[in-house]
C-alpha positions in Angstrom: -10.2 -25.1 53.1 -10.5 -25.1 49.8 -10.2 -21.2 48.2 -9.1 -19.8 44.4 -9.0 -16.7 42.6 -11.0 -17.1 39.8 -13.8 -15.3 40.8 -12.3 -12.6 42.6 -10.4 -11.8 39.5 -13.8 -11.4 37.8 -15.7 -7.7 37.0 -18.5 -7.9 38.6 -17.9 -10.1 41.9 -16.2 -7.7 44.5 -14.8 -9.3 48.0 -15.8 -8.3 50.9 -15.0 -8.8 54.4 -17.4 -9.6 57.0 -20.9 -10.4 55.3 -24.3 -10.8 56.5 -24.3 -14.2 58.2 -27.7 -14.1 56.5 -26.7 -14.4 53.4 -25.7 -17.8 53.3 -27.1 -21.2 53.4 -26.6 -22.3 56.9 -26.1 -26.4 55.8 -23.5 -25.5 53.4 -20.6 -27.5 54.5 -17.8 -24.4 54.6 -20.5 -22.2 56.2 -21.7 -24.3 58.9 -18.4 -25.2 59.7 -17.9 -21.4 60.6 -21.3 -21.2 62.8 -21.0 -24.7 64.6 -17.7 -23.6 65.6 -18.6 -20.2 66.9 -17.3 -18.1 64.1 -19.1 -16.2 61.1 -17.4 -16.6 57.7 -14.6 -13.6 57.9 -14.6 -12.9 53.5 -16.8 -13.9 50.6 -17.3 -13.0 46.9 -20.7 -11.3 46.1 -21.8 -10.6 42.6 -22.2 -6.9 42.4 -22.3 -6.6 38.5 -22.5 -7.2 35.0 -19.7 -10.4 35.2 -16.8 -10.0 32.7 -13.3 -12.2 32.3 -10.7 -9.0 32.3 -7.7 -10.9 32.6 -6.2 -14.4 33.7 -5.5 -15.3 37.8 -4.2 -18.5 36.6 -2.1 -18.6 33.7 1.2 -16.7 35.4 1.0 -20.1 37.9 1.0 -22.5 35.1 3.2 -20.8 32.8 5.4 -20.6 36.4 4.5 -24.4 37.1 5.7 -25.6 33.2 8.9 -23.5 33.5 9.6 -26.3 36.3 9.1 -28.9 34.2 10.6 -30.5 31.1 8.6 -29.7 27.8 7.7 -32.9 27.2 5.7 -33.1 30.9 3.9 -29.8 30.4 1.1 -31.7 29.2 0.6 -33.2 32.0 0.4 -30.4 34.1 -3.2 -29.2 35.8 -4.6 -26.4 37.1 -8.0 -26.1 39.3 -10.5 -23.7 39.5 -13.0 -23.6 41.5 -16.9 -24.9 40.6 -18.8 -22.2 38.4 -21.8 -23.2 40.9 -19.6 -22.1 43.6 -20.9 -18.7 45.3 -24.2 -18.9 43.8 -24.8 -22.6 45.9 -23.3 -21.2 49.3 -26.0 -17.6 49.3 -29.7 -17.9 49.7 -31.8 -17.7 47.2 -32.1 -13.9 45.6 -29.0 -13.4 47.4 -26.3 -14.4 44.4 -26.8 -11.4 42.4 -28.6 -8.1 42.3 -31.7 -8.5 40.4 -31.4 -5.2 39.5 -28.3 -6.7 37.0 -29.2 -10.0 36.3 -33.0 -11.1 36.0 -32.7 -15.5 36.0 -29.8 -17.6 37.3 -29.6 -18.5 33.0 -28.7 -15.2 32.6 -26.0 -15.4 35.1 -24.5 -18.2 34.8 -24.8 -17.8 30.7 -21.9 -14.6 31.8 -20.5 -17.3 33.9 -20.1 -19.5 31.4 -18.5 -17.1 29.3 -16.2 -16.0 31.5 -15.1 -20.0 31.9 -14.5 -20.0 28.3 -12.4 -16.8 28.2 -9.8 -18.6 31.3 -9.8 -22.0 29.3 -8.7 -20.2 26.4 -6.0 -18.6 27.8 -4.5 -21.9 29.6 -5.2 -23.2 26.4 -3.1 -20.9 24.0 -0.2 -21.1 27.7 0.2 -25.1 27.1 -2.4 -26.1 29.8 -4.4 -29.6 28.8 -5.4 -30.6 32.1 -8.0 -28.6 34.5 -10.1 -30.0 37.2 -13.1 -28.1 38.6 -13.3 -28.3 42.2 -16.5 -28.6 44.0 -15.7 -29.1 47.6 -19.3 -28.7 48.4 -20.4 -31.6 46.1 -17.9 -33.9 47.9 -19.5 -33.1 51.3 -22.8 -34.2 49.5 -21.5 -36.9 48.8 -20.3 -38.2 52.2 -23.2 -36.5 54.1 -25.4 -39.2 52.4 -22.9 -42.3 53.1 -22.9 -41.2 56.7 -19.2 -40.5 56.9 -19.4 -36.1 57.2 -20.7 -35.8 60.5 -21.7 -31.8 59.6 -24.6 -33.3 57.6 -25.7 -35.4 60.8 
């Protein structure tokens, strides 16, 4: 199952253990996964506030990852982060933020998006030339309309 850091290590999302089944989308692949096998999701990532980049989760693993490496291969080293669609897809809608601190997904993922920015930077300025978004939930998409993910049956 795919999981990262990123937003966790964000002001403004907070973890929490637990949450409302009804919170979510019930078709999204992780999430129905959890229901159609009897279980509720046990953790999540809710947006609580104003969201600010206040210091990298990544760049300790790459600058860890490179010291493996020879010099010369650095470059070729990546680093994945999850989606920045990635908790606002999986909660129903009105359910990704508090209204109360954000008043249009544009103005949320605009602080989003700047928050992106701020990580690249940093894995940037450590070496890093190679990162991969990961959208696990775009891949389930994918094979829910060849036929091949049976949770989309």
């Amino acid at each position: 199952m795919f999981w990262g850091t990123f937003f966790p290590g964000l002001d403004g999302f907070e973890e929490i253990q637990n949450p409302d089944p009804e919170i979510f989308r019930m078709y999204v692949p992780d999430i129905a996964a959890f229901t159609e096998s009897g279980h509720k999701p046990g953790e999540t990532v809710i947006c609580t506030g104003k969201i600010k980049h206040v210091g990298s989760t990544y760049v300790d693993q790459f600058k860890y990852l490179a010291s493996l490496v020879p010099p010369e291969q650095v470059k070729n080293l990546k680093i994945t982060l999850a989606a920045p669609n990635w908790y606002h897809l999986r909660y129903k809608e009105g359910r990704a933020y508090p209204k109360e601190v954000y008043s249009s997904d544009e103005e949320y993922f605009a602080d989003i998006a700047k928050a992106y920015q701020e990580e690249l930077q940093i894995l940037y300025d450590a070496g890093c030339r190679n990162v991969q978004y990961d959208d696990p939930n775009l891949a389930c998409k994918f094979l829910s309309h060849t036929g091949l993910d049976p949770l989309w049956k």
